[in-house]
N, C-alpha and C positions, 0 to 999 in steps of 0.2 A: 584504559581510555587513551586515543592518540589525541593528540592536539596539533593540526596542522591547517595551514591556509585553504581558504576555498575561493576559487573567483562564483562571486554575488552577480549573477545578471539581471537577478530583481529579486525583489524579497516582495513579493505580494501577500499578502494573507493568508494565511494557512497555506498555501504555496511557490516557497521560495525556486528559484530557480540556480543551481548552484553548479561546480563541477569542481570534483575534487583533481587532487593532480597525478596523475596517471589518465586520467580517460579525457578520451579525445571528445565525446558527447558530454551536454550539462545533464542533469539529473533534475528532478521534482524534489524538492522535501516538503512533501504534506506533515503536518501538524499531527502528532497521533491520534487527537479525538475524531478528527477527521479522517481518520485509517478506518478505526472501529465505525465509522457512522457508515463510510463503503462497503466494508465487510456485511454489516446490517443491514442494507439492501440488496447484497447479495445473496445473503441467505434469504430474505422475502423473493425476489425473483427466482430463487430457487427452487423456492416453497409454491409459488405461482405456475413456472410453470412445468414443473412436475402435473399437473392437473390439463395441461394440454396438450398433450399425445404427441409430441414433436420432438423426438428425438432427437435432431440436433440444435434445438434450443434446449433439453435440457443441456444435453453433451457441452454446450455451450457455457452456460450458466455455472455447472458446476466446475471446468478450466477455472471462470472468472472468479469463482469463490475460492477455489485452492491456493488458486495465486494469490490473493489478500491474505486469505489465512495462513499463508509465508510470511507474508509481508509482517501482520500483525505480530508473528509467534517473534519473528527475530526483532521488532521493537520492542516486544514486552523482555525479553530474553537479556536485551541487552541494557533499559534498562535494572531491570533485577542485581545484573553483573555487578553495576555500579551503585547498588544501595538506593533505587528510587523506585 
């Protein structure tokens, strides 16, 4: 684990707005249960619209799940790393 400063542009609920130092854009840190709750609507719209013949909605849909289920794999990941 590093431990270094982040400039805070708001800390809203479940989505703080931060940026660490190196990047020049802030970043979102959503709250993890709120990861898994996106991921879980992603796989329903998924699951949705697989059943309506639109190939680039599903082509769509599944980009938007793959990329969550990044997102999720490396916070579960890195919790673990560190014993939580």
């Amino acid at each position: 684990m590093t431990k270094m400063e982040v400039e805070v542009f708001s800390t809203t609920t479940n989505a703080a707005v931060i940026r660490v130092p190196g990047r020049q854009f802030p970043g979102l840190a959503i709250q993890g249960d709120s990861l898994k709750i996106l991921f879980d609507c992603a796989q329903e719209i998924l699951r949705e619209s697989q059943s309506s013949g639109s190939a680039d909605l599903i082509e769509s849909t599944v980009e938007m799940k793959e990329i969550l289920a990044g997102y999720l794999e490396a916070y579960e990941s890195a919790l673990k790393a560190h014993g939580h």
